[in-house]
C-alpha positions as CSV (number, residue, x, y, z in Angstrom):
1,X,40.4,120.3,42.3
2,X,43.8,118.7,43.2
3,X,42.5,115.0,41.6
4,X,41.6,117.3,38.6
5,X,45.4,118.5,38.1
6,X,47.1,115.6,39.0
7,X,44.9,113.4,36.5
8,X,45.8,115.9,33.7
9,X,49.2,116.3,34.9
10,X,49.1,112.4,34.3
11,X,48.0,112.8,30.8
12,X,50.2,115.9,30.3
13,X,53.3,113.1,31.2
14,X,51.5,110.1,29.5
15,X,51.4,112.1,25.9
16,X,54.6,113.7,26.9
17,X,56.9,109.9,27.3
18,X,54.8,108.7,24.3
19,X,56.3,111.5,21.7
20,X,59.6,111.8,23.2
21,X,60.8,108.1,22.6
22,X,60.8,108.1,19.1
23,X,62.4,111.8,19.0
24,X,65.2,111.2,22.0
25,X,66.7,108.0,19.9
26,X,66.7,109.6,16.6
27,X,68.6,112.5,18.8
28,X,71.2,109.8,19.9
29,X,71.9,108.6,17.0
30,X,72.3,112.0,15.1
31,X,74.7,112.9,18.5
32,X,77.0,109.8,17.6
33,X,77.1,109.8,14.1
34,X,78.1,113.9,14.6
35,X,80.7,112.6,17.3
36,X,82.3,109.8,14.7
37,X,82.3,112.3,11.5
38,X,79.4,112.1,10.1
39,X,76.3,113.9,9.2
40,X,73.8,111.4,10.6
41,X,69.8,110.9,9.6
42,X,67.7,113.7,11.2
43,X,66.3,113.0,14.6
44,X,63.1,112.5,13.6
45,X,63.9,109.9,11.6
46,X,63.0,107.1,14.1
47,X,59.3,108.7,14.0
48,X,59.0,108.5,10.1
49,X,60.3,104.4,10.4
50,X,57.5,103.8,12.6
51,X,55.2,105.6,10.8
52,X,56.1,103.8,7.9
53,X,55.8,100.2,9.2
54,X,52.8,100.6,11.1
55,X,51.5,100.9,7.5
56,X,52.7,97.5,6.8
57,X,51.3,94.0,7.1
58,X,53.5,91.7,9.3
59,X,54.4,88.4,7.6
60,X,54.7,85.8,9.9
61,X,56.2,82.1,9.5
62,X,54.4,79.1,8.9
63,X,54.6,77.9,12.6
64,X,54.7,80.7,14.4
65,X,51.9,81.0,16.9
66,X,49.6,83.2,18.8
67,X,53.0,84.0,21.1
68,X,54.4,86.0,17.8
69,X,51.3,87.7,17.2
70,X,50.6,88.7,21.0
71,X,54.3,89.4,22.2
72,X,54.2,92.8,20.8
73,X,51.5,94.0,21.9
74,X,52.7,92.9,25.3
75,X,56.3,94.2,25.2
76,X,54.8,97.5,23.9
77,X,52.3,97.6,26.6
78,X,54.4,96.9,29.5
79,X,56.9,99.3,28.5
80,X,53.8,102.2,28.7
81,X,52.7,100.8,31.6
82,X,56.5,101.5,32.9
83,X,56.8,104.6,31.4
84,X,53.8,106.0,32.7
85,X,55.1,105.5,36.6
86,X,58.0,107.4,36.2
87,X,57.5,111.4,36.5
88,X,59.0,113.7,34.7
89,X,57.5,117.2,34.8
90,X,56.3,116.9,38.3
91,X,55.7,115.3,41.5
92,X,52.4,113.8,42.5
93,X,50.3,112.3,39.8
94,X,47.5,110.6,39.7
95,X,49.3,107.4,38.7
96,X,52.4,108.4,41.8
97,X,51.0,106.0,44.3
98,X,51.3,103.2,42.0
99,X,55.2,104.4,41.1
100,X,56.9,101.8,43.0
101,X,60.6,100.9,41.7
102,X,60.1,97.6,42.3
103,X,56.5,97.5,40.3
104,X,58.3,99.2,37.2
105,X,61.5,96.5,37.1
106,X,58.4,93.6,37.6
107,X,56.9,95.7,34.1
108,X,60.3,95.6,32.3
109,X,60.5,91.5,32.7
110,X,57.3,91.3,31.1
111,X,58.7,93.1,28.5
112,X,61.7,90.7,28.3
113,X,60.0,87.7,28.9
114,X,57.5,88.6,25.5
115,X,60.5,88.9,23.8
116,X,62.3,85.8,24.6
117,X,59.1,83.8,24.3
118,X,58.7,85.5,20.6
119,X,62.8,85.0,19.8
120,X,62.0,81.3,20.5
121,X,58.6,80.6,19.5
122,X,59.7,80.2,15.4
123,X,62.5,78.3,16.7
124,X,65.3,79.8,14.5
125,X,69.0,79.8,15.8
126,X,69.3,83.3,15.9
127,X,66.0,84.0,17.8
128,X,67.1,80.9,20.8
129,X,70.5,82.3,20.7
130,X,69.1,85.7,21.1
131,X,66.9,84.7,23.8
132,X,69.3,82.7,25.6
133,X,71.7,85.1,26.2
134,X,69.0,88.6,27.2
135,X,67.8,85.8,29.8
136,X,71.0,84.9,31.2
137,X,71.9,88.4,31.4
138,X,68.8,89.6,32.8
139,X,69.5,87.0,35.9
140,X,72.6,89.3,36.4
141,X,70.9,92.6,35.7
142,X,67.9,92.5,37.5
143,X,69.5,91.7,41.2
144,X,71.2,94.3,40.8
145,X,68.1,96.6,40.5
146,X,66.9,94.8,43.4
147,X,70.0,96.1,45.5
148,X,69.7,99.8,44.1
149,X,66.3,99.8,44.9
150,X,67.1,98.4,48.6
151,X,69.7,101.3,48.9
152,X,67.1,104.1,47.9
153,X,64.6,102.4,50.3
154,X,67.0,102.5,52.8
155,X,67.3,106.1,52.8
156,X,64.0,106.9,52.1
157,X,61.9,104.4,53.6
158,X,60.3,103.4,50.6
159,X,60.5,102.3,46.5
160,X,58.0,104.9,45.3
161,X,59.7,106.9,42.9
162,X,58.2,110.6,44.2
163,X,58.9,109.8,47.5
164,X,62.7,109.0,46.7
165,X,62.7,112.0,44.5
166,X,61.2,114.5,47.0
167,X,63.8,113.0,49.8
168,X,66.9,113.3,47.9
169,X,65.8,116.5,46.4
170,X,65.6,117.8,50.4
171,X,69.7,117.5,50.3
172,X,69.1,116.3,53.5
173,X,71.2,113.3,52.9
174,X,73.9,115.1,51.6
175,X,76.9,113.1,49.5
176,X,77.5,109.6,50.3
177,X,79.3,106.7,48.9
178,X,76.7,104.6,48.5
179,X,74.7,106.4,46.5
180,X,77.6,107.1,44.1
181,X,78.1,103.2,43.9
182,X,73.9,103.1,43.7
183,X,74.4,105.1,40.6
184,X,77.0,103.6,38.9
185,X,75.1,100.1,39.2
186,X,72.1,101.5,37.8
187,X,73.8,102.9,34.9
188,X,75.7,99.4,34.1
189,X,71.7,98.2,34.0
190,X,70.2,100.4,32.1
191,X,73.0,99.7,29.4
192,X,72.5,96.4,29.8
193,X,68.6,96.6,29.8
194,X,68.7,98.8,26.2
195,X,71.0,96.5,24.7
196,X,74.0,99.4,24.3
197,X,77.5,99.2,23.6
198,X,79.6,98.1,25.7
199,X,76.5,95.3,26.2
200,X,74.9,94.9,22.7
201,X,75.1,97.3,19.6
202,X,71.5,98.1,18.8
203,X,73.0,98.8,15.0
204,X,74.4,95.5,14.2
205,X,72.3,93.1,12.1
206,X,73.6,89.2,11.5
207,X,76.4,88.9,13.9
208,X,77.1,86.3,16.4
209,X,77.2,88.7,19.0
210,X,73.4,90.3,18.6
211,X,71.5,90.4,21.4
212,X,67.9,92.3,21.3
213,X,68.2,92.1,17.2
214,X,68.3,88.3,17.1
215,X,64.9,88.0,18.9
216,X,63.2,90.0,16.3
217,X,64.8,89.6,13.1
218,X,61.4,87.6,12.1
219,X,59.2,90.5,13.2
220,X,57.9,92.9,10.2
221,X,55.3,95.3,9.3
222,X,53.6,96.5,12.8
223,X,55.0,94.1,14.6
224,X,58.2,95.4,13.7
225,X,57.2,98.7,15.0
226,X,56.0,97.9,18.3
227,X,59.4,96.5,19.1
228,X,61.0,98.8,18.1
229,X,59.2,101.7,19.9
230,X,59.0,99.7,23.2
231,X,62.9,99.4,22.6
232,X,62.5,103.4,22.6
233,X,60.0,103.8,25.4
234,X,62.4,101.7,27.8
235,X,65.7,103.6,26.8
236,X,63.0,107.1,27.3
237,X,62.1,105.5,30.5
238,X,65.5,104.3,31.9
239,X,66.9,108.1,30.9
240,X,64.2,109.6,33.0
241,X,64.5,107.1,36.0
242,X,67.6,107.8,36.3
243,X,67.2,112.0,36.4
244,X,64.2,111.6,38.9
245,X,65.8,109.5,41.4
246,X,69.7,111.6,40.6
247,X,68.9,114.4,39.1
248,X,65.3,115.7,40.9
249,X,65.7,119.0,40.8
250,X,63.4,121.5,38.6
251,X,60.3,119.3,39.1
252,X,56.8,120.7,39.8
253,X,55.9,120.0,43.7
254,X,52.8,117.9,44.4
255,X,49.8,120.0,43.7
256,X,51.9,122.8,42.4
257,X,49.7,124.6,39.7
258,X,49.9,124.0,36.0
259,X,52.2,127.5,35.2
260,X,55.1,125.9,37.3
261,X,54.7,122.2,34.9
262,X,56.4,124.3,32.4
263,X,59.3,125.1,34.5
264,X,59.6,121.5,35.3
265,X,59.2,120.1,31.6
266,X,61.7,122.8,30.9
267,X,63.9,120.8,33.6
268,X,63.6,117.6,32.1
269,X,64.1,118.3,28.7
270,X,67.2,119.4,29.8
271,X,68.4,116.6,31.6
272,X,67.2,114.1,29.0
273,X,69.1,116.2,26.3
274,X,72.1,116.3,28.7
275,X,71.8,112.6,29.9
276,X,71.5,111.7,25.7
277,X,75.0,113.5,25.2
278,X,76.7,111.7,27.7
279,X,75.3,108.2,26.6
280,X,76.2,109.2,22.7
281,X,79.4,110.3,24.2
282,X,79.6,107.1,25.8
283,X,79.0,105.1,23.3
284,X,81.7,106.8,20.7
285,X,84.2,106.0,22.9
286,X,83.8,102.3,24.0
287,X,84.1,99.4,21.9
288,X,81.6,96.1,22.4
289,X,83.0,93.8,24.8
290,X,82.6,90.5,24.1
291,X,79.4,88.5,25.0
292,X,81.5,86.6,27.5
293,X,82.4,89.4,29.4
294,X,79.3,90.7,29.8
295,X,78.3,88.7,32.9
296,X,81.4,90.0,34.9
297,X,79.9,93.5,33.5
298,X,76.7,93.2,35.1
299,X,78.2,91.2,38.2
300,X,80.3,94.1,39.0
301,X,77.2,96.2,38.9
302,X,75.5,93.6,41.5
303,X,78.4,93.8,43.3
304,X,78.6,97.9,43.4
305,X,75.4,97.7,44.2
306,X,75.3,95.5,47.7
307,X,78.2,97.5,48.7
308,X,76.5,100.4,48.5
309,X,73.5,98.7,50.3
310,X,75.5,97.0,53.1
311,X,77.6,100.2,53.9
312,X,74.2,102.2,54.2
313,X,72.8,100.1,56.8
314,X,75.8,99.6,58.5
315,X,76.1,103.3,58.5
316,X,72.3,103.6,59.8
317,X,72.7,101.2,62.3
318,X,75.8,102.5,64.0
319,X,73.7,106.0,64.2
């Protein structure tokens, strides 16, 4: 009976990532536009774009080859795969042995690598330049991942996601330094890894400075769409990373039954609508740094982050 739950419990969180993407960025975006003045498109606006270009024919280039036609479909299906791992709701799915942190950021380059393969396979400037810089970034970004995810396995003796949940949800570990410097590098790479201000400005179109854009400025029709909502599913899946490991508090229990999944999806709505605020907030008050500054960005993030590591075992080892 327990393999029965936690598969639908899976499902339940499967369906439940899948829907919210679309709606949480339309939410954003209504949150800033409200925070700058204005009346903003209605959240569900993101939905009805993607509706409306998955009814569309993509029109590829003359020399564009299988890579722009299969990129997509990869990006798109990494980012599931990603988002799946991740819980939400509750604790000890069918898919939790598999939720390693490390297994997810491995997903996440996949994602980026079909991206900068499609930004380059045309061979436009835009689309190298694009692809040039989310690579050189992601050489930054993704140590500093690494490090975070050594701290969390420091303290709870492993990278799966349910097991760093449950242990930090204990309290047993109480406050500690490094895991405020844990969090502050994970929040400089999830910026970084949805192209947002201070970073990129996901609203800009046919400036120097573009980022994610410039790698799919050739993509239309369907194509179009599946970047677009595997841009969604990470910034849904970085959101909820970042309240499971932090924030792990309302979640269902491991083989809790289904009548305490609503408390917990109660739970997480709330964090994602409180963790969209702050970004939107965020995001109204910073300006775009320059492109060249973003490499100290994310080196301070590294940086946070093996402090925070090397102070934890230090700490452990004096114990």
């Amino acid at each position: 009976m327990a393999l029965v739950w936690s598969l639908l419990a899976q499902a339940l969180h499967v369906a439940l990532i899948l829907a919210a993407a679309p709606v949480l960025a339309g939410v954003v975006r209504w949150l800033k536009a409200r925070m700058m003045g204005r009346r903003g498109a209605h959240p569900l606006q993101p939905l009805r774009d993607l509706l409306k270009l998955l009814r569309k024919t993509p029109v590829l280039a003359e020399n564009a080859s299988a890579v722009s036609r299969a990129a997509p479909y990869v990006a798109a299906g990494a980012a599931i795969a990603a988002a799946a791992l991740v819980p939400s709701f509750a604790r000890g799915m069918a898919f939790a042995p598999l939720a390693d942190l490390i297994l997810v950021a491995g997903l996440l380059a996949l994602g980026r690598v079909a991206m900068a393969l499609a930004g380059m396979d045309v061979g436009t400037p835009f689309g190298g330049l694009g692809a040039a810089r989310e690579m050189s970034f992601a050489a930054l970004a993704e140590p500093a991942l690494v490090v975070v995810a050594l701290t969390l396995a420091i303290l709870a003796g492993t990278t799966n996601l349910d097991a760093i949940a449950a242990t930090l949800r204990e309290g047993g570990l109480g406050l500690r330094v490094s895991l405020g410097f844990a969090l502050v590098a994970l929040l400089a790479v999830a910026v970084a890894e949805n192209a947002r201000i201070p970073v990129d400005n996901p609203a800009t179109h046919l400036e120097l400075t573009m980022v994610h854009e410039a790698m799919i400025l050739e993509a239309s029709g369907r194509h179009l769409a599946l970047w677009e909502y595997a841009a969604m599913l990470r910034l849904t899946l970085w959101l909820a990373l970042i309240a499971a490991v932090f924030l792990p508090f309302g979640q269902a229990p491991a083989g809790a039954a289904p009548h305490l999944w609503m408390v917990g999806l109660l739970a997480w709505v709330a964090q994602m609508g409180a963790l969209a605020l702050a970004l939107a907030a965020f995001e109204s008050a910073i300006a775009k740094m320059r492109v060249f500054r973003v490499p100290e960005f994310l080196g301070a993030a590294m940086l946070l982050g093996l402090l925070g590591a090397v102070l934890l075992f230090v700490s452990t080892r004096l114990t």
